[in-house]
C-alpha positions, 0 to 999 in steps of 0.5 A: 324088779319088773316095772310093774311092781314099782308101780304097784309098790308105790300104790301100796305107800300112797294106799298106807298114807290114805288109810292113816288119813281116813282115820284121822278124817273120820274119827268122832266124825260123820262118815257119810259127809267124809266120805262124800268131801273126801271123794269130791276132793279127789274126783275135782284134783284127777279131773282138772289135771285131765283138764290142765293137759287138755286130755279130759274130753277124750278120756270122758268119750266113751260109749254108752254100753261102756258107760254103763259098765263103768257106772257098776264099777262106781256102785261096787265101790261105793258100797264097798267104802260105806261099810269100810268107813264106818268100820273104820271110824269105830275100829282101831286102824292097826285092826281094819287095815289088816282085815281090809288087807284080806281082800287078795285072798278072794281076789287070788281065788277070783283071778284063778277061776275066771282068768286062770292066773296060776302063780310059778313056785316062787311067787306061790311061795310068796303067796303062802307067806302073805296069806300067813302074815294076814292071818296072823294079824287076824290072830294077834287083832282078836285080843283087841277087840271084844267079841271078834266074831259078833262085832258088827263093825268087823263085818262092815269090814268083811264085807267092804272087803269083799266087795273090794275084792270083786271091783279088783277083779272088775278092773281086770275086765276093762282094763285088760279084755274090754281095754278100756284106757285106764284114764277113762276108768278113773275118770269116768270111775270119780264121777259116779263114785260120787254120785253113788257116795252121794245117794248113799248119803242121802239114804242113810241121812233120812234112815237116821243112821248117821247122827254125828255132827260133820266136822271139816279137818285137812285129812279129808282132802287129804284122803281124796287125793292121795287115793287118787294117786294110789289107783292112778299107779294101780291102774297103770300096773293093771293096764301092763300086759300079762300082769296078774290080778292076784299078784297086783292086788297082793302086792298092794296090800302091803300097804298093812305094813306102813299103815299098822306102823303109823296107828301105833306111832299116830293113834298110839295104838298098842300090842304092836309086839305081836305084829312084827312077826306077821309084818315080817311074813309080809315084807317076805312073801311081797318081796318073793313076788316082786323078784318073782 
């Protein structure tokens, strides 16, 4: 297995940990603050191991130009997580995992029309088998929730997604045609995630759109830190020369496979019979990939 994927594949567990944290963070809780603290937790961990090893002042030395190129990446995340987190908070994890897990699908369209990444026949075929496995979650989770289709928090889901899809993308662009240093973009990346988180937060508290009361739990910091870990070993994995986009962000989103397993064990979460068939199709198709 080329070292890419490990790193990719250790993405995915720590990404699968996160998201079974945030649910457990934000569950009959304010989303806003979560996910202001959560971010703050993760930004002060990378950004005092940077400082530990004496690497931070390098890896915030960027210019101005490249500055501001990272800060639109901290606004197409921090947009995408508002909407995920409240659709998390109001959807069962074994449902928006699964259509959070969707998100290689714009990014494979995304990485063939604009850095003309085409697959070989076996990872195609892994492909195939993935895109099958999402959409047999897709099929499974409509029994689960009333309305599919005109449920707004399916949508902040869609939409969380989507703008996950193009920050994948993104990372592509600076990481491999600018070469930016993958510790810069996550530094730099942390620090205006959490200012944006901050003015989001800020807007919606004086809209009134958030009138749940904060409540402090462990997976708060939880989440903030293992998120770290997960893109500090994606960032790796797009850094490497000559990785594909869409395979890397395909193999990622395995992750639906650890994190479906736990809604069902921690959350006690049903219908899980239905979904072994699709999780089987994953395991396949990542495992074509890899191998690939």
């Amino acid at each position: 297995m080329p070292g890419w994927a490990v790193l990719v594949f250790g993405s995915a567990l720590m990404l699968a940990f996160y998201d079974l944290a945030k649910k457990h963070a934000v569950r009959d809780n304010a989303v806003m603050p979560s996910l202001f603290f959560a971010t703050l937790c993760g930004s002060v961990a990378f950004l005092g191991w940077l400082a530990l090893q004496g690497r931070l002042a390098a890896a915030m030395a960027v210019p101005w130009p490249t500055r501001g190129l990272l800060f639109l990446k901290g606004v197409i995340v921090g947009s995408s997580w508002t909407a995920a987190y409240f659709a998390v908070r109001e959807l069962p994890v074994s449902i928006s995992a699964p259509l959070r897990a969707t998100a290689p699908l714009y990014t494979i369209i995304g990485g063939i029309l604009i850095y003309g990444e085409i697959p070989d026949w076996r990872q195609a075929c892994g492909i195939v088998l993935i895109l099958l496995g999402f959409f047999g979650f897709s099929v499974s989770e409509r029994v689960g929730v009333r309305d599919f289709l005109r449920n707004r928090w399916i949508w902040c889901s869609v939409a969380g997604t989507v703008l996950g899809a193009v920050s994948a993308i993104y990372d592509k662009f600076l990481l491999q045609r600018l070469a930016v240093p993958r510790e810069t973009v996550q530094a730099c990346f942390t620090v205006d995630l959490l200012a944006v988180i901050g003015v989001y937060w800020l807007l919606l508290r004086r809209l009134k759109v958030e009138q749940r009361t904060f409540r402090w739990r462990w997976t708060v910091a939880a989440t903030g830190v293992l998120l770290i870990v997960a893109d500090a070993l994606y960032f790796a994995a797009v850094g490497t020369p000559g990785t594909a986009i869409s395979l890397l962000s395909l193999l990622r989103r395995t992750s639906v496979v650890v994190t479906c397993i736990g809604g069902a064990v921690f959350f006690k979460e049903t219908n899980m019979k239905r979904r072994f068939a699709a999780l089987a199709l994953i395991l396949a198709g990542a495992a074509l990939i890899a191998l690939g």
